[in-house]
C-alpha positions, 0 to 999 in steps of 0.5 A: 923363433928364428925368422928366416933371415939367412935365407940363400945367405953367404958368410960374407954379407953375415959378416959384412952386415955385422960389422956394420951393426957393431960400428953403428947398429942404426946403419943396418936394417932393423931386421937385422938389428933384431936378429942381432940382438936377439941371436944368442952368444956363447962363450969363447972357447979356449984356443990358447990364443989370446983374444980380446972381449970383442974379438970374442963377442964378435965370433960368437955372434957370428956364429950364432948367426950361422948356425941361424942359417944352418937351421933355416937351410934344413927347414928350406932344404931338408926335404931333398935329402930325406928317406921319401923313396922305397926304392932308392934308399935316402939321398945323399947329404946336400952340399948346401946343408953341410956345415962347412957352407955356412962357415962352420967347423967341426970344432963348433959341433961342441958349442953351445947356442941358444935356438928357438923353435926346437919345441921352446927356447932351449941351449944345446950343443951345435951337434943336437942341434944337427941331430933335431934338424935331420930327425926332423927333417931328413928321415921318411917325412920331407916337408915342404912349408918355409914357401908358405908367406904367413908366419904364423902357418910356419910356425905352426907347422914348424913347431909340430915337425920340431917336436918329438913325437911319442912312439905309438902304442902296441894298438895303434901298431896293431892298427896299422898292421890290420889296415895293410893286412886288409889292403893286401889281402884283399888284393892278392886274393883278386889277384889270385881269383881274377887273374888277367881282369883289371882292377888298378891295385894298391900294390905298393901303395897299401899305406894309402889304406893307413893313411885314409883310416888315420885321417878318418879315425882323426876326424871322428875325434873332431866330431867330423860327420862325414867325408867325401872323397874323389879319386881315380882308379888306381885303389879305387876297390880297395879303398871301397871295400877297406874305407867305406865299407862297399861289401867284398859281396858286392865286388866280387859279383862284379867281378863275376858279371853276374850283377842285375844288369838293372842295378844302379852300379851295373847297368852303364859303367865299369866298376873301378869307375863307381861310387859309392856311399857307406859309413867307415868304422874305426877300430875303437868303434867310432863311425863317420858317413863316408862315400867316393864320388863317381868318376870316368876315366877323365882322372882329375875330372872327379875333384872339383866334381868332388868339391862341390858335393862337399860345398853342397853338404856344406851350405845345406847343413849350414845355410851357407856358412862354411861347414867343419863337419864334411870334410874333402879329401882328394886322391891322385896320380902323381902324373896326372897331379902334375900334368892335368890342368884342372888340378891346377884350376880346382887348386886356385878355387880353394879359398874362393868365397863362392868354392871354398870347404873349409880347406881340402886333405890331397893324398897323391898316390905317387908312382913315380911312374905314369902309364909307361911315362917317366917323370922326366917327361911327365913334368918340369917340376922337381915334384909332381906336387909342386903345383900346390905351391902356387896356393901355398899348401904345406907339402908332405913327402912321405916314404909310403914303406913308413906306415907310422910315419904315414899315420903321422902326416895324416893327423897332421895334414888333418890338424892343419887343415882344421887349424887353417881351413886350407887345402894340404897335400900329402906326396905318399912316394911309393911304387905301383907292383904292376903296370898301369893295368895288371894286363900291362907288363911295366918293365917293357919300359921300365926295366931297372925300375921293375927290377927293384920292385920285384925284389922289395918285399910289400911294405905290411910284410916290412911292417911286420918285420919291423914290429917282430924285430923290435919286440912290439909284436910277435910273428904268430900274431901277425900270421893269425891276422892275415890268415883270418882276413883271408878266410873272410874273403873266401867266404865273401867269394863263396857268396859270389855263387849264388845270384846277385839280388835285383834292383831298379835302376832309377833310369829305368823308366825313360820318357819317350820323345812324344810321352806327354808329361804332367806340366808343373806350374809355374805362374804367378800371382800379380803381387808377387811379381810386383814384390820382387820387381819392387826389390831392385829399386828398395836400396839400403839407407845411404847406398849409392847406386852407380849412375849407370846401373840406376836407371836400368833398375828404375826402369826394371821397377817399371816393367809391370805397368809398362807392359814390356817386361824385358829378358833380365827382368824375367830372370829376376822374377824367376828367381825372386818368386823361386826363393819365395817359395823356398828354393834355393838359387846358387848362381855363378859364372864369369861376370854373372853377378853384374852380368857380361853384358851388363843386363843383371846386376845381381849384386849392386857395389856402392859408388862411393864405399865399394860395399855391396847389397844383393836385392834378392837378398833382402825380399823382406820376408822367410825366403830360400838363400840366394847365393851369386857369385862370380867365378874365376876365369875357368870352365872346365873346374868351374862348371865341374864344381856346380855339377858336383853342388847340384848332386848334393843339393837337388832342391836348389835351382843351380845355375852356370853362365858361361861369359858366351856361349862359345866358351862351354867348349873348355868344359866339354869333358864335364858336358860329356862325362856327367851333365849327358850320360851319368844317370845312364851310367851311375844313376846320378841325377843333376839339376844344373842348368847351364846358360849359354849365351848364343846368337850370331851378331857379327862378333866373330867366331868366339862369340857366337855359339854355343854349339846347340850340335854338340848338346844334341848329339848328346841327348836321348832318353829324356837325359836333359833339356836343350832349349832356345827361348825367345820370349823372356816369359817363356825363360821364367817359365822354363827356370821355373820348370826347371826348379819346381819338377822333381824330375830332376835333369840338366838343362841347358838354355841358349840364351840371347845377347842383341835380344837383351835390350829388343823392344821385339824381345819383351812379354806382358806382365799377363804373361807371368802370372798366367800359363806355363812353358811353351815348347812350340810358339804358334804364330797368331798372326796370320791367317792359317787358311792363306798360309802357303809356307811356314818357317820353324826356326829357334832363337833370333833368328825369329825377330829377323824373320819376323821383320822381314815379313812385316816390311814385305808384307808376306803375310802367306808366310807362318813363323812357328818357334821352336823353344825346345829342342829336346825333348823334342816336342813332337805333339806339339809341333804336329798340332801347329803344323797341321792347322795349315792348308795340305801339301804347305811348304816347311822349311827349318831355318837357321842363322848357324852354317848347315853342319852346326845348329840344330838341323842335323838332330831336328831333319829326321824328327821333323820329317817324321811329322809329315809326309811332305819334304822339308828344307833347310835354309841356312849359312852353308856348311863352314868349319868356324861358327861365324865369320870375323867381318861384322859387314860380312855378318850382315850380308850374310844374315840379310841374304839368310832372311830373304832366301827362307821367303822365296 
């Protein structure tokens, strides 16, 4: 195999570097040395100029080694010069390919040179070997792969692209005739039923449609059970109806607006958004499970969404292994492949040990145009896929007006992605028929472009052609065809007359505020507790724990008996006691494993070996997996991946802890889109549970909150828990709940940073193995009958509250926690309050400034309790979280306390 050595090479350092090696072979370096002993020579062609046997050997291995570089230049290059563009017609030869650069002759054309690679080791005239290096390199397909560092990748695909690839049968011709046939009917017919509404058409781009279906119909043959696939709009109907099977009924009725306002696909959302599920049957009667993931208008929001319903398939279908029979296939935009920065973030998570499928197939459905945005102000980049290099995918650029070709990188895509386990992109360059939406008129922006565009016929229409011109098909075959997918659809929309059927949306039964709920129980027995504690301490024969992390897990194995039983000590016997009861636990998040604050300590390294050993693990007994892992640096792409996991696995506890609270702002579009609003949307339930350290302890104003205000503002209808725990049993109870409801919603936990290590902040072994979830603690310690002021608060804030009480001994003052903010526990609150005395002051006290925290959802809710006014004692209203001075913090904070007392 020629191994790349003339890369960017000039003829003066080959000669150069051959007169070394034939003065003294040891003075160059030995891979020169092998490239010259092995490059091949050939014989002197006669001149009629006399030459001498080393003059002769000289040229010929001199040559040999430019012809080496030659062909290293059309693997490197050969993609800037290829047919890729419909509208614009082949490039023009790149200087850097043309023989002449690399010291070559036209009267070389005729030598002979040994070449490695052109599917074996072979002799051929340099004139072939043009002809394999622009067939193979410089037609419709460009590939990109010489970035790519491992050797044996290269080879691969080098091989595949260098050999020849037999012309495809009269069925799969037919096959692909069908396909676009389908693709373009079913376009033209919405657009000639619903002119003006949008639908984001395949127009220009129906060979999206072959690709899909080549790549499924490979899969079939590779015994794949199913594939999901994340895309946004653009295609989005055609590839439901066409790929997955979604009735043209079913569409057509949405189109109409006459869909039970209660279906599941009806009630919150527009169409091109939707999801579905249903099987693709190949031509030849070969089926695989098939569905598109849900999605807003947050384009690439969808892909990691995606990838961790794939990994979820996955793990549940395997026990944690990586699976070959769900396949991932991500479709996009070219603008948004390029400009969106969660392509590039779910990119980077593809050979992850806790994010990777087993490599990922991406079509970018390539417009060469954004909304009105040209490429030349979309990117910096020569390509809109160039950001797939970073992860070295091989890149495939594709004329989309080539079907066959198209069909092609598709099976290799999908043999790559089978070979190697890594993601692949494929760059389908083709042309979108109308603007961003067909209500939007393009050539407003885009003039000369539309022009073209209007004069290219569809590419089925230059398909047919080519078939009937070359003889492989005849035109009335290819009329009857298209004629007869038209009259499917005429009966599919004749359908659309007669009244969509009623289905229950199974959001349609929502949970008041004040609807009291059957509890799950969550306690304990005493054994189990002491099983799982015991856990953290029982370390593999010859492990040596970190002299740091040893007597946090001696003094963890102590708990029970000491009766302080501490925040990550609560966590570990939540989790330990859920995997023994067979729910499984998927954790992740910056740090998590050890824990940022090094409070956790999931995962234990070796101080010595550097090996690692999860106690939960290792429970000694039949236990559900538990799967901790530590993220990249990423919110957004990261907390998308473990919505997307909870969706395809709803018996898992699914876990995602932010480094601190403050950072979920980076995955506000996922808080918004998904976690808050998909079951009202697409009737998608979640479990995830996010875990968001909160508390304002003087750490400036990133590290202190979650913003409880902004998960609020999004809560109605039972859509998730927002939560603020104080006591760590009640943070047991609460993950417990959470694992064990089959009312399956988010939820989101505040969780606490000083109260970590609070001796304040601890609970009683009693407390695990008896009662449940408290969403109001009651405060036990004063006497109701002499309370003249009672303070609601949630979060730290209570221990500094109550500190304060006992040093100034305010015993007329009742501290009442609220746990649970929503739900708001309105029953709950109401029997606490009404254990004191009439006409008693309530004030809600928070640390967070008054426009932050949770006083602006609460103040209604709770002045719905009583008829008496109810104040707010806080910081006053700031537009950061906190201030940066940890004395200013603490002056602050000694003055919040004292003002909820007067």
């Amino acid at each position: 195999m020629l191994h790349g050595l003339a890369f960017g090479l000039n003829e003066w350092l080959v000669d150069e570097q051959y007169e070394r090696y034939l003065n003294n072979p040891d003075s160059v370096d030995e891979a020169w040395r092998q490239f010259f002993t092995s490059s091949a020579t050939v014989p002197a062609q006669s001149t009629g100029t006399t030459v001498t046997a080393h003059e002769d050997a000289e040229e010929a291995a001199v040559k040999a080694v430019r012809v080496a570089a030659l062909i290293h230049a059309y693997r490197v290059r050969g993609h800037l010069v290829a047919d890729t563009d419909p509208l614009t017609g082949p490039t023009a030869t790149h200087p850097e390919l043309d023989i002449t650069a690399f010291g070559l002759r036209e009267a070389d054309l005729e030598r002979e040179f040994v070449v490695d690679g052109f599917a074996g080791r072979v002799t051929m005239k340099l004139r072939d070997v043009l002809h394999v290096l622009r067939e193979s390199y410089c037609r419709t397909v460009g590939t990109e792969y010489m970035h790519i560092q491992s050797f044996g990748e290269r080879c691969w695909i080098q091989q595949r692209i260098e050999s020849p690839e037999s012309r495809r049968d009269r069925a799969e011709q037919l096959q692909i005739l069908y396909r676009l046939g389908a693709a373009e009917a079913f376009e033209t017919f919405l657009q000639t039923k619903y002119v003006g509404q949008k639908r984001y058409s395949l127009e220009g781009a129906e060979s999206a449609i072959v690709l899909l279906d080549a790549l499924l119909l490979r899969s079939i043959g590779q015994g794949m059970k199913e594939a999901v696939i994340g895309m946004a709009h653009r295609g989005r109907l055609n590839v439901l109806a066409n790929i997955v099977g979604k009735s043209y009924t079913d569409i057509f009725h949405e189109f109409e607006d006459v869909v039970d306002v209660r279906s599941v696909q009806g009630s919150g959302d527009v169409k091109y958004h939707l999801g579905a599920e249903g099987t693709y049957r190949a031509l030849n009667g070969g089926t695989i499970s098939v569905s598109v993931v849900a999605n807003p208008s947050h384009l690439e929001i969808v892909g990691p969404v995606a990838q961790g319903v794939v990994r979820g398939k996955q793990d549940k279908a395997t026990d944690g292994d990586e699976a070959a029979d769900v396949l991932a296939i991500a479709i996009h935009g070219d603008a948004a492949f390029a400009g969106q920065g969660v392509v590039s973030e779910t990119l980077n998570m593809s050979q992850l040990p806790g994010y990777r499928t087993g490599g990922t197939v991406h079509l970018v459905i390539n417009n060469q145009l954004g909304f009105t945005t040209s490429a030349a102000n979309a990117r910096s980049s020569a390509y809109a896929t160039d950001v797939a290099r970073a992860v070295q995918a091989p890149i495939l650029h594709v004329n989309g007006d080539d079907p066959e070709a198209v069909a092609r990188v598709a099976r290799l895509a999908f043999d790559y992605r089978q070979a190697f386990h890594k993601d692949v992109v494929v760059d389908l360059i083709c042309y979108r028929r109308h603007g961003h939406s067909e209500v939007d008129d393009p050539s407003i922006t885009q003039p000369a472009m539309y022009d073209r565009i209007d004069a290219t016929p569809s590419v089925r229409t230059l398909y047919a052609e080519s078939l009937v011109r070359r003889g492989d098909i005849d035109e009335r075959q290819v009329k009857g065809a298209l004629q007869d997918f038209r009259g499917h659809l005429e009966r599919a929309f004749a359908e659309t007359r007669t009244p969509a059927p009623a289905s229950v949306h199974p959001v349609d039964h929502q949970v008041a505020e004040d609807e009291v709920v059957p509890e799950v129980v969550t306690a304990i027995t005493e054994a189990t507790a002491r099983y799982v504690i015991a856990s953290q301490t029982a370390l593999p024969q010859g492990f040596t724990a970190h002299p740091r992390v040893l007597p946090q897990l001696q003094r963890r194995a102590a708990m029970p008996d000491a009766g302080t039983i501490d925040w990550a000590a609560a966590e570990t016997l939540a989790i330990g006691s859920l995997l023994l009861d067979g729910v499984p636990v998927r954790l992740t998040g910056q740090d998590s494993r050890r824990g940022t604050f090094g409070q956790r300590h999931a995962v234990l390294t070796d101080r010595r070996t550097g090996t690692e050993h999860t106690p939960l693990r290792s429970l000694g007994r039949q236990t559900a997996d538990f799967t901790p892992y530590d993220s990249m640096l990423s919110e957004l792409a990261a907390l998308a991946f473990e919505y997307g996991y909870s969706l395809a696995r709803p018996e898992a506890l699914v876990l995602w802890e932010a480094q601190f609270g403050d950072f979920a702002d980076g995955a506000q579009t996922v808080v918004d889109e998904y976690i808050s609003s998909a079951e009202q949307k697409w009737g998608q339930r979640s479990g995830v549970t996010l875990l968001l350290p909160h508390g304002l302890e003087g750490q400036g104003p990133d590290h202190s909150s979650g913003r409880i205000e902004r998960f609020l503002q999004l809560c109605a209808q039972d859509n998730m828990t927002v939560a603020v725990p104080t006591l760590p049993s009640n943070y047991f109870h609460l993950l417990r709940q959470q694992a064990l409801d089959e009312r399956r919603r988010p939820l989101i936990v505040f969780t606490p940073k000083s109260m970590l290590r609070s001796k304040a902040a601890t609970s009683t072994l009693a407390e695990f193995t008896t009662g449940s979830f408290r969403a109001v603690v009651p405060d036990e310690t004063v006497d109701a009958a002499g309370v003249r002021r009672v303070l609601v608060c949630s979060g730290k804030v209570f221990y500094d509250l109550d500190a304060h009480r006992r040093t100034s001994g305010q015993a007329d003052t009742a501290v009442v926690r609220l746990e649970r903010l929503h739900p708001f526990p309105a029953e709950e609150l109401r029997t606490e309050l009404s254990r004191f005395p009439a006409g008693v002051e309530v004030r809600w006290v928070q640390e967070e400034p008054e426009n932050q925290g949770a006083w602006s959802f609460l103040s209604p809710r709770v002045h719905r309790l009583t008829d008496r006014p109810v104040g707010c004692v806080s910081r006053p209203e700031a537009p950061a979280p906190a201030v940066g001075s940890a004395r200013r913090h603490a002056d602050e904070q000694r003055d919040l306390v004292v003002s909820a007392f007067r």
